[in-house]
Each structure stands twice: as C-alpha cells, then as structure tokens.
N, C-alpha and C positions, 0 to 999 in steps of 0.2 A: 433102376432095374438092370440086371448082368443082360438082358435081353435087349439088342440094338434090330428098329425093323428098320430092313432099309427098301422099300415100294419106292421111295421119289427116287432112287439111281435107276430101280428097273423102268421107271415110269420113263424117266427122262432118257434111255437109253431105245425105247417105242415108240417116242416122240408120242405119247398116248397124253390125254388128259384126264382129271382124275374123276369126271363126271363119266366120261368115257367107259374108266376102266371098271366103276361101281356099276353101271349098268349091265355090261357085258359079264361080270361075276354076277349081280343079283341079290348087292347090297346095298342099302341108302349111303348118298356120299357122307352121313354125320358118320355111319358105323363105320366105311373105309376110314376117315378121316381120323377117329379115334383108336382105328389099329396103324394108320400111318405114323401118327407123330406119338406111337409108343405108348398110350394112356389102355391100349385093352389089355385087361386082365388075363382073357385068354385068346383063343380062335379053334373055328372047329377045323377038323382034320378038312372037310366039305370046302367051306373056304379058300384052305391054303391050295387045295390042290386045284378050285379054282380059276386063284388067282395065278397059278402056275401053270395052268392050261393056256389063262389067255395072255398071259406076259408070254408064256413060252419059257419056262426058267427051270429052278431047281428049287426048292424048299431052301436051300443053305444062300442061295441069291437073296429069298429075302429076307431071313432072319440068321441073327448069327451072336454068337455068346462074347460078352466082354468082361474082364473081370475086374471084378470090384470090391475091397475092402472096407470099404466106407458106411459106415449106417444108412442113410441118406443114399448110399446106390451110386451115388458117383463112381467116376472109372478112376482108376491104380492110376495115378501120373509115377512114372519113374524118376528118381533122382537124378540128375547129368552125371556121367560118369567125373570122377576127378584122378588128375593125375600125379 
C-alpha cells in the first residue's frame, strides 16, 4: 500500500509506549497495533486527530504517501544512475 504509517518514529521521538499511547487515545493496543504496522484498511478522522493530540504532531508526521508501481504495493526502487 502507497500509504507508509509511521506512529513508532513519533512514538519513539515521546519516549511514549505503545500501551501508553492506546490508552491515552482510547483504542485497544490490537487496533493501534494494526494501524501501526500498516495492516488498517482505514481510520477515522476521531482517531487521527487523537492520536495527534496526544503525540502532539501533524496528520502528515504520521502518515505520508510513497509511490508505488508494483501490483503487490511494493515501493518504486530507482535504477543507479549510470554514467
């Protein structure tokens, strides 16, 4: 998916744990844990802003678009340039 979350750099940047930060939003850690490592499908606007409340951040801190060609979702690797 073109969609990269990235919670463990804000996580790790609040010295915050991730039981922590689920309770303080008011989500079970399975449901953070499944929008951490990228597997939710969606999130609600509720959530993000949230979890932007209690990180203290920006919406684009924790999600951010990567592109991708691939069926499978993989990211673009570029060629080495040659000279």
């Amino acid at each position: 998916m073109p969609i990269v979350v990235d919670i463990d750099v804000m996580l790790a940047r609040r010295k915050m744990a991730v039981g922590e930060l689920a309770e303080r939003v008011g989500i079970t850690p399975a449901n953070l844990a499944v929008l951490k490592n990228g597997r939710a499908k969606a999130v609600r606007f509720a959530t993000l802003a949230a979890l932007c409340e209690v990180l203290d951040c920006q919406p684009g801190d924790l999600l951010r678009w990567e592109a991708t060609d691939e069926p499978d979702g993989a990211p673009v690797r570029e060629a080495p340039l040659s000279h």
